[in-house]
C-alpha positions as protocol buffer text, in pm:
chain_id: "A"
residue {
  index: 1
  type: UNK
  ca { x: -32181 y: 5323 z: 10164 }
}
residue {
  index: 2
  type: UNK
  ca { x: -32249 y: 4957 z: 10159 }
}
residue {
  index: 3
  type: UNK
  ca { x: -32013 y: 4737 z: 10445 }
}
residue {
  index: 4
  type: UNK
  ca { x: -31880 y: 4555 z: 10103 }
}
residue {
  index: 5
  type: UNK
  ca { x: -31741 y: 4834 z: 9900 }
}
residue {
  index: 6
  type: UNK
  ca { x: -31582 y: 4980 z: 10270 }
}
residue {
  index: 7
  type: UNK
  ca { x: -31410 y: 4617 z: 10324 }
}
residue {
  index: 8
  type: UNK
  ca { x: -31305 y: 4623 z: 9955 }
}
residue {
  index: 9
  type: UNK
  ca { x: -31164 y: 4965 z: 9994 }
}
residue {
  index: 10
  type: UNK
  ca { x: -30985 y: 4855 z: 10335 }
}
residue {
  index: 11
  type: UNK
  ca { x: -30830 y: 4547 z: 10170 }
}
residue {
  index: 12
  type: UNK
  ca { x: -30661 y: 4761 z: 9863 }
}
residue {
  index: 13
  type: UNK
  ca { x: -30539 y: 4980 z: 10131 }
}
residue {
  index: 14
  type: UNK
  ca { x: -30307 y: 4739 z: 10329 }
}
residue {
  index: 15
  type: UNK
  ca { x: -30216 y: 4552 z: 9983 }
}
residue {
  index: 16
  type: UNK
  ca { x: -30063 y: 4907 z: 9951 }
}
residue {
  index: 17
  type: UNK
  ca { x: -29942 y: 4957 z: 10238 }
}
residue {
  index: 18
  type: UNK
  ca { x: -29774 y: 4569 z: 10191 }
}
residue {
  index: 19
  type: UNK
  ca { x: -29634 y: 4671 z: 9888 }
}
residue {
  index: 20
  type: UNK
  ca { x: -29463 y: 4988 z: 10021 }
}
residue {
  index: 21
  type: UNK
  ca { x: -29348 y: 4828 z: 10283 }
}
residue {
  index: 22
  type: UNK
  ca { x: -29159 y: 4535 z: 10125 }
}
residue {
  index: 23
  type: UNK
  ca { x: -29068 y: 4762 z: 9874 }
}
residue {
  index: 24
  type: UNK
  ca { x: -28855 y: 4979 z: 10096 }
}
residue {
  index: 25
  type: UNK
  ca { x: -28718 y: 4695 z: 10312 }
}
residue {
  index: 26
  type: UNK
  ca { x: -28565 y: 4549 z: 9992 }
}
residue {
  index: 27
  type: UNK
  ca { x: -28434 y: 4871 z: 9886 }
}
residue {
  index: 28
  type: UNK
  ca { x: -28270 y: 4883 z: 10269 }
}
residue {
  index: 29
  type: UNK
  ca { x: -28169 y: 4537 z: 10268 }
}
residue {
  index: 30
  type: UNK
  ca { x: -27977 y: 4631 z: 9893 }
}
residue {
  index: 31
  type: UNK
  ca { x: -27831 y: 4958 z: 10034 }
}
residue {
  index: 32
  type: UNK
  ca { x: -27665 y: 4719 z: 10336 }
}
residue {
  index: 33
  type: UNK
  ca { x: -27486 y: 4494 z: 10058 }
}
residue {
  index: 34
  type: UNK
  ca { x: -27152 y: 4631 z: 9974 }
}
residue {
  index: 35
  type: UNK
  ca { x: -26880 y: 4604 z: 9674 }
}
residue {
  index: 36
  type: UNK
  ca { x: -26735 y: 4287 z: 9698 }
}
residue {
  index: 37
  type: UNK
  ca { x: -26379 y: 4336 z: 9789 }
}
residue {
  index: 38
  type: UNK
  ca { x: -26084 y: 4066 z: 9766 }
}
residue {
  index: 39
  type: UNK
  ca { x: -25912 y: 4015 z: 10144 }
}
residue {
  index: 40
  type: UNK
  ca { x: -25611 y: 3832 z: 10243 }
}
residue {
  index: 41
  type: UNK
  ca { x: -25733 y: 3477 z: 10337 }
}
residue {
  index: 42
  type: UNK
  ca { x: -25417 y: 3402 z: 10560 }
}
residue {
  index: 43
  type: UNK
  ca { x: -25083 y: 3558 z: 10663 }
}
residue {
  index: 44
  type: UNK
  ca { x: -24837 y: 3588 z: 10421 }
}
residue {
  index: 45
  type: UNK
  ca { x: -24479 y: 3731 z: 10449 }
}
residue {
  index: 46
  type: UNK
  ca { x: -24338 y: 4039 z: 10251 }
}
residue {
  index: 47
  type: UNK
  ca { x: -24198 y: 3953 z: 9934 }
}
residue {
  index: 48
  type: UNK
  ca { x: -24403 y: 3658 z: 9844 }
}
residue {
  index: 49
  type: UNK
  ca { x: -24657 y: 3554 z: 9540 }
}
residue {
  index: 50
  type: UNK
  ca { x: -25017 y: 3545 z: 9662 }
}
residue {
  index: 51
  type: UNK
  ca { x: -25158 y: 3245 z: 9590 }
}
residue {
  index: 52
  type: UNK
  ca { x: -25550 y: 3116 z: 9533 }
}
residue {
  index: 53
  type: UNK
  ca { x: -25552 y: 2983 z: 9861 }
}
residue {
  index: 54
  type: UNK
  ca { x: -25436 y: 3310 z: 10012 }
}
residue {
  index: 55
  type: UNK
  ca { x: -25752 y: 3536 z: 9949 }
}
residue {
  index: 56
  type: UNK
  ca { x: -26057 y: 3542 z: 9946 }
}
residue {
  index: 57
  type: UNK
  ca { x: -26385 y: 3776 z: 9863 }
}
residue {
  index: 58
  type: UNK
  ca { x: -26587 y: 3940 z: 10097 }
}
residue {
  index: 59
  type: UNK
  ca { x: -26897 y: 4157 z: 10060 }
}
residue {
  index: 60
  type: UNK
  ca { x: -26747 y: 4517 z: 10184 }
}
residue {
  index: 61
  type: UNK
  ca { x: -27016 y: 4672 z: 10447 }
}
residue {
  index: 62
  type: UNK
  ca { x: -27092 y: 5045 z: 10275 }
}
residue {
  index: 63
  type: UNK
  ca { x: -27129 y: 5161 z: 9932 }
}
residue {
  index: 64
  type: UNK
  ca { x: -26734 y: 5211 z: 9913 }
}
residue {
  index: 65
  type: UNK
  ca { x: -26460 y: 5002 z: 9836 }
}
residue {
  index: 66
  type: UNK
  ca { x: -26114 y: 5089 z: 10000 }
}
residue {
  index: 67
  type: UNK
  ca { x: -25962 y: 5273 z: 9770 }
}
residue {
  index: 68
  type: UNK
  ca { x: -25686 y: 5027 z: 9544 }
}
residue {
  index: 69
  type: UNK
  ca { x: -25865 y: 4747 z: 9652 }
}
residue {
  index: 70
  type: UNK
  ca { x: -25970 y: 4468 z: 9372 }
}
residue {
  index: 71
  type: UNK
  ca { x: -26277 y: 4286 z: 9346 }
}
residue {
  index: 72
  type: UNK
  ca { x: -26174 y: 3933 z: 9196 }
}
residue {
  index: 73
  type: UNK
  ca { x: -25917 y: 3714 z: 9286 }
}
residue {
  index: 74
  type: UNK
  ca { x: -25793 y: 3697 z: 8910 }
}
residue {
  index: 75
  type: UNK
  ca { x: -25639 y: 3999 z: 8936 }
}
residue {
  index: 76
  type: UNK
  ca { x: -25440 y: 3939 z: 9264 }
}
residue {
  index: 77
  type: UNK
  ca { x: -25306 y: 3619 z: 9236 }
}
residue {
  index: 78
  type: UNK
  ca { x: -24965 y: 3575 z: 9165 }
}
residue {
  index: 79
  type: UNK
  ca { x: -24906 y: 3917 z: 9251 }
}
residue {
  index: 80
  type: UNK
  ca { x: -24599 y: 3986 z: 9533 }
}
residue {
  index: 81
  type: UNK
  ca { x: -24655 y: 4177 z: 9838 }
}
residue {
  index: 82
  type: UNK
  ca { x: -24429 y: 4475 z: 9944 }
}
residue {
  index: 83
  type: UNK
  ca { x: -24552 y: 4418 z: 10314 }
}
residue {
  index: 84
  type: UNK
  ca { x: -24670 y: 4094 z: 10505 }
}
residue {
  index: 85
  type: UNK
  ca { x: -25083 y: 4060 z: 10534 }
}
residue {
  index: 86
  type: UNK
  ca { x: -25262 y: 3960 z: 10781 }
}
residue {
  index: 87
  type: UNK
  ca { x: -25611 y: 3788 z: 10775 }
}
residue {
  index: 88
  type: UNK
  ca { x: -25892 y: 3983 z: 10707 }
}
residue {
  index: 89
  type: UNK
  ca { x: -25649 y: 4288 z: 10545 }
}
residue {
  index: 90
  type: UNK
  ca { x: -25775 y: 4446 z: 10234 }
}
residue {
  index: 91
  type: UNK
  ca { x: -25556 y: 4376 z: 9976 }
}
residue {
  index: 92
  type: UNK
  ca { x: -25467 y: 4735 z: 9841 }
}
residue {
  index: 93
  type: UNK
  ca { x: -25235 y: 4792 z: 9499 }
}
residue {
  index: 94
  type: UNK
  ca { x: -25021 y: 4991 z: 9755 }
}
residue {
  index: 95
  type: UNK
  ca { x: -24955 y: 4663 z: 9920 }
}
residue {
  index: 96
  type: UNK
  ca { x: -24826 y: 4476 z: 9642 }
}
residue {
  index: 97
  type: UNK
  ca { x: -24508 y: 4507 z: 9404 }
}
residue {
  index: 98
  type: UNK
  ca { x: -24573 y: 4586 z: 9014 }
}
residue {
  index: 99
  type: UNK
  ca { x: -24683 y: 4311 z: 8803 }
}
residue {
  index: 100
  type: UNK
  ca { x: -24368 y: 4222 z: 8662 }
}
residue {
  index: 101
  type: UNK
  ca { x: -24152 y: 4146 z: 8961 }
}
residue {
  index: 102
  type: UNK
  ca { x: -24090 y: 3822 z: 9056 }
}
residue {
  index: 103
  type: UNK
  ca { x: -24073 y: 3826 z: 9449 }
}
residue {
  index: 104
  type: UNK
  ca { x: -23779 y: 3804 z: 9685 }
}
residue {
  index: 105
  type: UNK
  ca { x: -23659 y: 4122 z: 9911 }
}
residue {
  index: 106
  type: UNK
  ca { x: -23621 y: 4330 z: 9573 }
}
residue {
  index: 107
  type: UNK
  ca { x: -23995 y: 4334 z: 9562 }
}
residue {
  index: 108
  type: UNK
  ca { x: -24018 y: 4471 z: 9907 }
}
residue {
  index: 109
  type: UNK
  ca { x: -23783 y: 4827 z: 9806 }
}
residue {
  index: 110
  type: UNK
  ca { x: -23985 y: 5143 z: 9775 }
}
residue {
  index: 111
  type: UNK
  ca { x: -23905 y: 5309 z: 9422 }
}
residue {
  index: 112
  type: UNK
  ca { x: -23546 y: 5465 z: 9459 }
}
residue {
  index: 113
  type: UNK
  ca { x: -23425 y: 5272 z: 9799 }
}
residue {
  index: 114
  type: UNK
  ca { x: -23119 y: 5041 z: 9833 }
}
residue {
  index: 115
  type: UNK
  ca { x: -23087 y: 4729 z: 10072 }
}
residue {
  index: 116
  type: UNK
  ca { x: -22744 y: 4751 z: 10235 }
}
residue {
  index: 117
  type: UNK
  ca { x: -22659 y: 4447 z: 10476 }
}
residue {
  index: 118
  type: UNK
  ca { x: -22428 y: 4566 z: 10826 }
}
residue {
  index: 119
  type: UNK
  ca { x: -22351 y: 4306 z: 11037 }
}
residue {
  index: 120
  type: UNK
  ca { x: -22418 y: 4310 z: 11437 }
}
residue {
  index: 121
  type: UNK
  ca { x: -22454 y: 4145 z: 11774 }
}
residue {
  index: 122
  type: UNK
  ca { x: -22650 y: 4112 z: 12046 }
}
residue {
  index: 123
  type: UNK
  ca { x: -22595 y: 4432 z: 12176 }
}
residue {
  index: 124
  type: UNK
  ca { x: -22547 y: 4623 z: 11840 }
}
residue {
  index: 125
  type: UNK
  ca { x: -22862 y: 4474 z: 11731 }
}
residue {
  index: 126
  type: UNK
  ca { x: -23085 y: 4571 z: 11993 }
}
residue {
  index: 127
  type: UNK
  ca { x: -23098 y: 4296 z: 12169 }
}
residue {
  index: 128
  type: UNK
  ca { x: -23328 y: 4099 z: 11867 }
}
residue {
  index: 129
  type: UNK
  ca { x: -23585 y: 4368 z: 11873 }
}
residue {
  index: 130
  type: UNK
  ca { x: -23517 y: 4495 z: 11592 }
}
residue {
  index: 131
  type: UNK
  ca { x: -23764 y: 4338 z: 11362 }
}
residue {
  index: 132
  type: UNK
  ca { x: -23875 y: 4324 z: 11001 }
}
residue {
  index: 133
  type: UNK
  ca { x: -24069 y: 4691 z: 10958 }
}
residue {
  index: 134
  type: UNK
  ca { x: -23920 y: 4860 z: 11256 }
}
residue {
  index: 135
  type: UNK
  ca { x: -23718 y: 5157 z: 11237 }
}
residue {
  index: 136
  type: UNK
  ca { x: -23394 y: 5243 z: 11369 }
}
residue {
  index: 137
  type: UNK
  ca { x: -23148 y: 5499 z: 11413 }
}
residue {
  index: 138
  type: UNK
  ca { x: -22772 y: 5400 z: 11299 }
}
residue {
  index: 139
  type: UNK
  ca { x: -22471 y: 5520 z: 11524 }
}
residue {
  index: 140
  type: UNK
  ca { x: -22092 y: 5559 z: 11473 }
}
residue {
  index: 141
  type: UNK
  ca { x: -21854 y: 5511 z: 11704 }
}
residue {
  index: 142
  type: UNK
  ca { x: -21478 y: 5590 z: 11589 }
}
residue {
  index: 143
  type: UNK
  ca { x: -21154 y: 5842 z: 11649 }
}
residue {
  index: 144
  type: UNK
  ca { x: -21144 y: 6174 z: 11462 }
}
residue {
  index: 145
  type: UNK
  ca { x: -20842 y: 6305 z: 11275 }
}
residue {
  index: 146
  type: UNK
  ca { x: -20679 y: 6436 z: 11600 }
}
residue {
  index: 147
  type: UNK
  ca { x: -20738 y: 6030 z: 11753 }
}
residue {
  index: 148
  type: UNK
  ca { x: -21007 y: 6202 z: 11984 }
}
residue {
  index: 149
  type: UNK
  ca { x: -21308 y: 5921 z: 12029 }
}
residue {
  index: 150
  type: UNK
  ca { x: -21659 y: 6006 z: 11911 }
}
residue {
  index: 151
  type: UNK
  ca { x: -21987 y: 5906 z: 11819 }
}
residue {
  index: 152
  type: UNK
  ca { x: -22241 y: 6030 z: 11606 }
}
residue {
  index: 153
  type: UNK
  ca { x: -22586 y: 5909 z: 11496 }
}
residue {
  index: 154
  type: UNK
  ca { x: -22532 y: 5920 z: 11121 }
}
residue {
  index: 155
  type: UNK
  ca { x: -22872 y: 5783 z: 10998 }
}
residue {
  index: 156
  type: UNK
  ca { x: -23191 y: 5859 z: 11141 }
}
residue {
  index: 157
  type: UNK
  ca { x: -23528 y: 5672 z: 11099 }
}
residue {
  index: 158
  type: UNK
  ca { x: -23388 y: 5376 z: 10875 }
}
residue {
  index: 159
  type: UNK
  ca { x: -23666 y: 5094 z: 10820 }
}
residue {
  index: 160
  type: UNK
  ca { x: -23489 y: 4752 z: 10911 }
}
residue {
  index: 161
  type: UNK
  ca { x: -23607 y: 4539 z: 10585 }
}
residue {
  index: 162
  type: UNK
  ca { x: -23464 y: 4173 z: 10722 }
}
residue {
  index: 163
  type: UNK
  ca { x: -23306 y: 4036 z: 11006 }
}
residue {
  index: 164
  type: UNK
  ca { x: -23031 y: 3725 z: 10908 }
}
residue {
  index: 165
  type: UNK
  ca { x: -23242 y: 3637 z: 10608 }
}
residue {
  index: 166
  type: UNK
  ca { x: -23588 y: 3669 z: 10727 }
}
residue {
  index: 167
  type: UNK
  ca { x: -23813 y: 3905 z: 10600 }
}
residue {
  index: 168
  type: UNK
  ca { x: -24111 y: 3879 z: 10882 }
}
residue {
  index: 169
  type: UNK
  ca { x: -24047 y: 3818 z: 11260 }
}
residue {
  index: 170
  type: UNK
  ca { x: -24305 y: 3776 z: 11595 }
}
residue {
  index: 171
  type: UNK
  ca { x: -24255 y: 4054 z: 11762 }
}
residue {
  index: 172
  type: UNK
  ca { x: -24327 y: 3896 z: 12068 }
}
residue {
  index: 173
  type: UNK
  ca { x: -23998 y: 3630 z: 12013 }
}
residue {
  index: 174
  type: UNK
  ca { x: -23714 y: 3888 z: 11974 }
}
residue {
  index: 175
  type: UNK
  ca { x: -23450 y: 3645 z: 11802 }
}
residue {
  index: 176
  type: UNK
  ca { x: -23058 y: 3747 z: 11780 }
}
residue {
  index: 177
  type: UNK
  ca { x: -22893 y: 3739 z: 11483 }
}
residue {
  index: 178
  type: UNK
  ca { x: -22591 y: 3880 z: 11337 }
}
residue {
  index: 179
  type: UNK
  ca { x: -22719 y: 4088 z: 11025 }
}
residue {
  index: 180
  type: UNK
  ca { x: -22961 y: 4311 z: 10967 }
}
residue {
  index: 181
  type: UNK
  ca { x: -23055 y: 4430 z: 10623 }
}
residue {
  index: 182
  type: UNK
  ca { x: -23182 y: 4832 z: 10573 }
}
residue {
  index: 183
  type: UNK
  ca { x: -23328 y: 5042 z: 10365 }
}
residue {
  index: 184
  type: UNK
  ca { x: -23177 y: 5354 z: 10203 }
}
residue {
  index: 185
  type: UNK
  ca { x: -23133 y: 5626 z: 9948 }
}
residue {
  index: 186
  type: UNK
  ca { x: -22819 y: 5609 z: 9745 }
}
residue {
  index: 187
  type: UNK
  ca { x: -22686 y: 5862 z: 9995 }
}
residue {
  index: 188
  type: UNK
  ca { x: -22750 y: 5719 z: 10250 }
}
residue {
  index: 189
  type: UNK
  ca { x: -22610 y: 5402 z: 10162 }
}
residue {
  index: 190
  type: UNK
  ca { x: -22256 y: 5563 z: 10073 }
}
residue {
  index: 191
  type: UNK
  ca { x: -22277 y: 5697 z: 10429 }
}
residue {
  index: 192
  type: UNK
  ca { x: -22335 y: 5359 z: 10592 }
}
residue {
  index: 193
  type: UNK
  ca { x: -22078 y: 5230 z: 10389 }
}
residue {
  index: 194
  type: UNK
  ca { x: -21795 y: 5503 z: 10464 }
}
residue {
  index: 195
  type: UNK
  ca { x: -21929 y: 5467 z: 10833 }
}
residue {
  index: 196
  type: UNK
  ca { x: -21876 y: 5097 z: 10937 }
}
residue {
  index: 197
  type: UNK
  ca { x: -21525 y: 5151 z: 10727 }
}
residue {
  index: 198
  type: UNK
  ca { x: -21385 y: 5400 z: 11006 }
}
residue {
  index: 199
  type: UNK
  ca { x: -21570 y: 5299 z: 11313 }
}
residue {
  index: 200
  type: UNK
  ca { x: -21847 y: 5043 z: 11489 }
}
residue {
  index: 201
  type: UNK
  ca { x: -22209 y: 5052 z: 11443 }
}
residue {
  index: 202
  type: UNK
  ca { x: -22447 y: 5055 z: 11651 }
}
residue {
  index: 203
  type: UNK
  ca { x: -22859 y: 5065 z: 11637 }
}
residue {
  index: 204
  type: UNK
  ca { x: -23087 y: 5252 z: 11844 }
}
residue {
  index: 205
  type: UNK
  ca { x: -23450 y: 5136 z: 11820 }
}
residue {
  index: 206
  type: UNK
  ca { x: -23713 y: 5418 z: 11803 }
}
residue {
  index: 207
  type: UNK
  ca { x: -24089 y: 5401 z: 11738 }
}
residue {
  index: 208
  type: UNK
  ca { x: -24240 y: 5383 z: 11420 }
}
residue {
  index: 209
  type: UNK
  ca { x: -24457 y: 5709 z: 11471 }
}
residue {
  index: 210
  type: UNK
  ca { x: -24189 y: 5916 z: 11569 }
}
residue {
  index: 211
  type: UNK
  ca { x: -24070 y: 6119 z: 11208 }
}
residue {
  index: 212
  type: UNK
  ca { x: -23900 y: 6375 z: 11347 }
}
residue {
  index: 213
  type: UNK
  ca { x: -23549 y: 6452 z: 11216 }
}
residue {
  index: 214
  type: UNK
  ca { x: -23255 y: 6471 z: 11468 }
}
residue {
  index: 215
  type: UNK
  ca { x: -23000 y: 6729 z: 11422 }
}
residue {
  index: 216
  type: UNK
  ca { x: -22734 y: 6619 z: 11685 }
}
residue {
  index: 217
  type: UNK
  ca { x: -22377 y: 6726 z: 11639 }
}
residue {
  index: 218
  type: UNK
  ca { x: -22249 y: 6434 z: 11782 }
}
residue {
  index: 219
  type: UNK
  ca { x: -22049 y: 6350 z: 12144 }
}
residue {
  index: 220
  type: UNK
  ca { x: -21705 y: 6407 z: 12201 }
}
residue {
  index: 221
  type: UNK
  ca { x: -21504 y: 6223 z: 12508 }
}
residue {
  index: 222
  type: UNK
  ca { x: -21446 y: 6611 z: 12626 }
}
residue {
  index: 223
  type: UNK
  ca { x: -21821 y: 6650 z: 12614 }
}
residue {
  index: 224
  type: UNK
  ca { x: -21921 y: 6371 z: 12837 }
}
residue {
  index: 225
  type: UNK
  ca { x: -21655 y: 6425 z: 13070 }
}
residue {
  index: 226
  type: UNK
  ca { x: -21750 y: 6773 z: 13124 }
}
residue {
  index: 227
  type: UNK
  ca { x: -22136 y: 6658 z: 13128 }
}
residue {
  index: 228
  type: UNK
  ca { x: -22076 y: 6367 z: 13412 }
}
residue {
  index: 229
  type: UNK
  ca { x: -21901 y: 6693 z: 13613 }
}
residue {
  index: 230
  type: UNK
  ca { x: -22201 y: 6873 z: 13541 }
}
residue {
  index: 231
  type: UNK
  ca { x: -22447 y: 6635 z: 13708 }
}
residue {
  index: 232
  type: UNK
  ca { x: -22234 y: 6543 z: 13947 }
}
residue {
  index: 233
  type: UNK
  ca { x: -22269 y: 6902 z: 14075 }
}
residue {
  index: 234
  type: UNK
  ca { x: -22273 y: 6888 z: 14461 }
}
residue {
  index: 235
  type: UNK
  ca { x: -22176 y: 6547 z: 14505 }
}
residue {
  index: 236
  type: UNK
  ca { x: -21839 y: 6649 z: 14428 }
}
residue {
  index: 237
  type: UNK
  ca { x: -21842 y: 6969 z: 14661 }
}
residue {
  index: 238
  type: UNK
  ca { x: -21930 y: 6685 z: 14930 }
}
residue {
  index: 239
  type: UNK
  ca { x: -21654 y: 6463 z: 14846 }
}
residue {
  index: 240
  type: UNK
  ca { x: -21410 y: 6723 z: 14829 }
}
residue {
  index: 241
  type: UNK
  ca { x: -21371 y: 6842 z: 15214 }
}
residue {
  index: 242
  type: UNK
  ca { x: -21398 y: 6492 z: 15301 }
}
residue {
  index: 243
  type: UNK
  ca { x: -21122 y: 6403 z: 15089 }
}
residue {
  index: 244
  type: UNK
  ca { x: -20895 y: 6690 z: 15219 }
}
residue {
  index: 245
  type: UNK
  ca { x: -20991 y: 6595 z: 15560 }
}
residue {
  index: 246
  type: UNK
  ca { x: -20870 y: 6237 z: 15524 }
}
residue {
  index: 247
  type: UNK
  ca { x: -20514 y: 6388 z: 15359 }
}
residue {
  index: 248
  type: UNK
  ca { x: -20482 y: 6565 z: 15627 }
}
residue {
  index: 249
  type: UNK
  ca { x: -20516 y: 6325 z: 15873 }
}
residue {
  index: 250
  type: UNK
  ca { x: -20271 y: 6065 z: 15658 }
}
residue {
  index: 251
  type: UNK
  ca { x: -20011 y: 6339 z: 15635 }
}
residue {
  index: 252
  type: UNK
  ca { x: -19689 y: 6270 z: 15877 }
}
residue {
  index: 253
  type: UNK
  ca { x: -19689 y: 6544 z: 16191 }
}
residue {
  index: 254
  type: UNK
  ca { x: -19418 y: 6756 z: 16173 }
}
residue {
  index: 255
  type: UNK
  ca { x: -19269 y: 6789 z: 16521 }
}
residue {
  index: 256
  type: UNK
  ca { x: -19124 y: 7172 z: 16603 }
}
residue {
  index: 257
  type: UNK
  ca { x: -18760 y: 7150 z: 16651 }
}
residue {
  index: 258
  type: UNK
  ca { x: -18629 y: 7326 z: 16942 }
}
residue {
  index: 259
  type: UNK
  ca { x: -18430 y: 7652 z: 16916 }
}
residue {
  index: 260
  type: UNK
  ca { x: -18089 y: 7648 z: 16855 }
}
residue {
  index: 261
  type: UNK
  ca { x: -17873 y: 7419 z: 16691 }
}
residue {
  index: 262
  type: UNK
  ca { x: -17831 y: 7041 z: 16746 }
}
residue {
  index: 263
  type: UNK
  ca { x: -17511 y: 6856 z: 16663 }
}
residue {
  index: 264
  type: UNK
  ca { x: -17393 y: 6557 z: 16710 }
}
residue {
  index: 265
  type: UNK
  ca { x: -16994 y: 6449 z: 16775 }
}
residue {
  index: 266
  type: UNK
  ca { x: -16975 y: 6090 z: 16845 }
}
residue {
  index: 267
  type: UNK
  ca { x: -17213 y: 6026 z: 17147 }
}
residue {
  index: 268
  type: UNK
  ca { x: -17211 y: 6405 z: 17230 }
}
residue {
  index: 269
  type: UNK
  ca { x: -17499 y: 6599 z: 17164 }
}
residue {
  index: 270
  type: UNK
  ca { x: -17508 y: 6970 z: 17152 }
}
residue {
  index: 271
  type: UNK
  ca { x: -17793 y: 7187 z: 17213 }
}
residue {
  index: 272
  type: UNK
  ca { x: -17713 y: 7535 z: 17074 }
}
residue {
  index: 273
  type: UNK
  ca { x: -17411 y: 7681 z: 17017 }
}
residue {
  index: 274
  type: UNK
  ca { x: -17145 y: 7577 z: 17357 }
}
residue {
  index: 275
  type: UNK
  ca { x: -17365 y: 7347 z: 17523 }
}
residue {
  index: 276
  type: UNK
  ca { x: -17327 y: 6980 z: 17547 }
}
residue {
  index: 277
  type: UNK
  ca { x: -17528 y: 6675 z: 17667 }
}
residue {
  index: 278
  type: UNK
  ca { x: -17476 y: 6280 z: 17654 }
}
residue {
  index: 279
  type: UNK
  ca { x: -17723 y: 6073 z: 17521 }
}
């Protein structure tokens, strides 16, 4: 075979080989180029309209989109979150309120839920750690019918909506205020209601993953009492000889009489019956 037809055959070859080459890098390079997805540009607090300058569109890594997400601005802005975005966060339809709404805390309710405002203070409100999105536990504290003092956790896992009137806090700056604004069923409301009308509040932080239902009975003056004798255990069989030891010692001696019978007539003192002495 002549050398030209071999260096002709070589050349249409690689031009091949180019081709399949390039070919499948561009189809790799496509597969890396995701849905475009629309992403919060910049914080913004629950219960506020999403402006222009709060998004932005980013080219999603993958073949999926999050599921709810949106791919143009358009469709987002103006829109009212239900929960505060960060930077970078997908914005999701679960995230926002429905179209209509205006914005303001109302936006913020799941379907069904109330927001019922109970005052506090330092103490009552966890010391200021109880934050926009955490969740707390609500407490009564009040006398029963037979004025016997109680207290009883009444609500459990309640999502704290606003502290005083803010609806987003650092959670690294606990701040005191004296209101606190929750979220709750009908029901539940009622409850809260009847509750801080008989008794005082009181909040008991508890972590957001924990979604287990308590079932306590409540704790009775009796109860603790006998629970604080309980745990005191042998500290009080300790304390007890010691204590009768110390009565004994503070009691007055009692000196034996002699026998017989002593009287005394004027400066005359008898011992027994017929005898006599002088003091």
């Amino acid at each position: 075979m002549k050398p030209s037809v071999l260096i002709s055959i070589a050349l249409l070859i690689g031009a091949t080989a180019v081709f399949l080459v390039a070919r499948w890098v561009g189809l790799g390079g496509a597969a890396k180029v995701g849905p475009r997805v629309v992403i919060a540009a910049s914080a913004v607090d629950a219960g506020m309209p999403l402006a222009a300058n709060n998004v932005r569109v980013l080219q999603w890594p993958g073949q999926t989109a999050p599921q709810g997400g949106f791919d143009s601005p358009e469709k987002v802005v103006g829109r009212v979150t239900r929960q505060t975005l960060v930077p970078g966060e997908p914005i999701l339809e679960s995230r926002l309120a429905p179209v209509d709404v205006k914005g303001g805390l109302s936006a913020t309710l799941e379907t069904g839920k109330r927001a019922i405002t109970v005052r506090v203070n330092d103490v009552i409100g966890v010391a200021g750690f109880a934050l926009p999105g955490s969740y707390v536990d609500v407490l009564v504290s009040a006398r029963d019918a037979r004025n016997e003092p109680f207290s009883k956790i009444v609500l459990d896992r309640v999502k704290v909506l606003a502290v005083a009137q803010e609806t987003a806090a650092d959670p690294a700056k606990p701040k005191v205020v004296n209101a606190v604004t929750l979220e709750l069923t009908p029901a539940e409301s009622e409850r809260l209601d009847l509750a801080r009308s008989v008794g005082s509040l009181s909040l008991a932080l508890r972590n957001e993953l924990d979604r287990a239902q308590l079932t306590s009975a409540g704790t009775r003056l009796d109860d603790l009492m006998h629970e604080v004798t309980r745990s005191a255990g042998s500290a009080w069989d300790t304390i007890a000889p010691k204590t009768n030891a110390t009565q004994a010692r503070a009691a007055p001696t009692t000196r034996q009489a002699p026998s017989g019978v002593e009287e005394y007539r004027g400066i005359q003192r008898d011992i027994g019956i017929g005898t006599g002495s002088a003091l």
